[in-house]
C-alpha positions, -999 to 999 in steps of 0.1 A, spaced: -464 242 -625 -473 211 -608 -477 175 -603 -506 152 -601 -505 119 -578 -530 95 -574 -530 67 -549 -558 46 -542 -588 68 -532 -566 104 -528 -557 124 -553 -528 149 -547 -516 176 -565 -484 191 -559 -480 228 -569 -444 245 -570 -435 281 -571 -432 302 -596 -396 315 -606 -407 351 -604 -425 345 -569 -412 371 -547 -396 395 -573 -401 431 -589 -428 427 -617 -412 435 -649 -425 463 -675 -447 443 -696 -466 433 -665 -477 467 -654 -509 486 -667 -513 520 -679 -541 529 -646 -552 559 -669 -558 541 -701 -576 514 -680 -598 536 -664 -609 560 -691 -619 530 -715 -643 521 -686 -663 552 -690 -653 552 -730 -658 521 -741 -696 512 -753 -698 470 -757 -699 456 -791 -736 437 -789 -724 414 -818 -690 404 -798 -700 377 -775 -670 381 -755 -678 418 -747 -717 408 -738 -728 402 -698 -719 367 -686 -715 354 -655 -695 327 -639 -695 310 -606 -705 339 -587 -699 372 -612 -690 385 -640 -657 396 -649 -631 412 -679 -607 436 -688 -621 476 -698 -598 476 -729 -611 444 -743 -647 462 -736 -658 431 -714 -661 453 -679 -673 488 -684 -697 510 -672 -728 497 -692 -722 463 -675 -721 472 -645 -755 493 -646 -772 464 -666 -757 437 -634 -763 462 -611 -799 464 -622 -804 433 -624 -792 423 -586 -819 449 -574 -845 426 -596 -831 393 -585 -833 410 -546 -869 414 -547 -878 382 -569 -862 361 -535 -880 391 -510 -847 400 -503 -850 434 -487 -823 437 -462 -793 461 -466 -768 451 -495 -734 457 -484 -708 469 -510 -676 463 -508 -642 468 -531 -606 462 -534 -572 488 -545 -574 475 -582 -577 503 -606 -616 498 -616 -628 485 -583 -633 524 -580 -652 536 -608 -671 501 -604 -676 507 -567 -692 540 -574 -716 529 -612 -728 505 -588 -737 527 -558 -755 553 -582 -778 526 -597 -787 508 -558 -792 545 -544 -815 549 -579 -834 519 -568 -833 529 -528 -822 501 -516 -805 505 -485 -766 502 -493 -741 498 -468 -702 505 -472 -666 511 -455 -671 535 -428 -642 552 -437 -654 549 -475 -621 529 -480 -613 493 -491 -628 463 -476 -614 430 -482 -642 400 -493 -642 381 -461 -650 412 -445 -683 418 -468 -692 381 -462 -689 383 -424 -707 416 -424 -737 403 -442 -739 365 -422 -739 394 -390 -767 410 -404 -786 381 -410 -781 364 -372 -746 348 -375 -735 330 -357 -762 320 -332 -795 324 -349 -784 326 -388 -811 332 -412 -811 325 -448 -850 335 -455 -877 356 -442 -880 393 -441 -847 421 -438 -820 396 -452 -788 410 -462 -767 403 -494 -737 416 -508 -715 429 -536 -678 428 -538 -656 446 -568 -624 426 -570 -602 408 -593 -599 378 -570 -569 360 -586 -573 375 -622 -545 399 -637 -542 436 -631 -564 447 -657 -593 426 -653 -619 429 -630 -651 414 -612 -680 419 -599 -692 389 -576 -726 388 -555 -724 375 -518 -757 360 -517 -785 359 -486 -800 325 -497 -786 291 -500 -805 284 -534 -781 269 -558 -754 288 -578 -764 279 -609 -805 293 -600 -783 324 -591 -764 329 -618 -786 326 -646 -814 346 -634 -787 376 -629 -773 368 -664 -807 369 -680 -821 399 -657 -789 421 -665 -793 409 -709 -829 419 -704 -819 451 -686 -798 458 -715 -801 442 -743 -770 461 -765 -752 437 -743 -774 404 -746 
């Protein structure tokens, strides 16, 4: 796919396109949307299958409803535990949702809205109750909190954000990725959502 040069101090990496760029995706790359969506809701995690238990990444976790790595129990157990994580940091702002046309950016979208209406938290979305790309989220959120001329990242109403979307990954996987208020490192992020969302759940920890 590519090609790595280094000279002196720079690294470069070359990357060409692939053969398929700009053609008709072929059989065995398309989903059944049905099958997809109804093992969301069907599928109950396998607590002895690490690979099917809540873990996040960089900045959310993410998997494939058939594989029973993203269904409806995690996102209840992450949802919860973004609520927890919001007012361990006195985060208590609006959370803005947002979501992309993937199949399960749907069903995910709506799990999540039921457990931050649960909670009250003060959720805002699409006016049109439609997709919203992730920039769009983030730029909502850095407006909330002052952007650009008086930006906060603490004190009292700060706003923070979730986003359902695959980002790069394939068709059938999904994610859920939190657009933080704070600049408090990833890593503190991450694991106190991993940990709040096994605690929350424990089938899946």
């Amino acid at each position: 796919m590519g090609r790595r040069f280094t000279r002196r101090d720079v690294t470069c990496n070359t990357v060409f396109m692939h053969d398929r760029a700009g053609t008709r995706a072929l059989p065995e790359d398309l989903i059944n949307v049905d099958d997809v969506i109804a093992a969301y809701y069907d599928i109950t995690p396998d607590p002895t299958d690490v690979g099917q238990r809540v873990a996040f990444g960089t900045s959310g976790h993410r998997g494939a409803s058939l594989d029973g790595k993203f269904n409806e129990a995690h996102i209840i157990a992450i949802t919860a535990a973004i609520i927890e994580y919001r007012a361990s940091q006195g985060i208590n702002g609006p959370l803005f949702i947002g979501r992309d046309t993937h199949a399960l950016s749907e069903p995910a979208w709506r799990t999540a809205l039921e457990v931050l209406a649960a909670a009250g938290i003060d959720t805002r979305i699409d006016s049109r109750g439609s997709y919203t790309p992730t920039p769009a989220v983030s730029v909502a959120i850095l407006g909330a909190n002052g952007a650009p001329a008086n930006l906060r990242t603490e004190g009292d109403g700060l706003a923070d954000g979730i986003v359902v979307t695959p980002s790069h990954n394939p068709p059938a996987r999904r994610r859920l990725q939190v657009q933080p208020a704070s600049r408090r490192p990833r890593r503190h992020r991450r694991d106190r959502l991993d940990r709040g969302a096994r605690q929350r759940a424990p089938r899946l920890g």
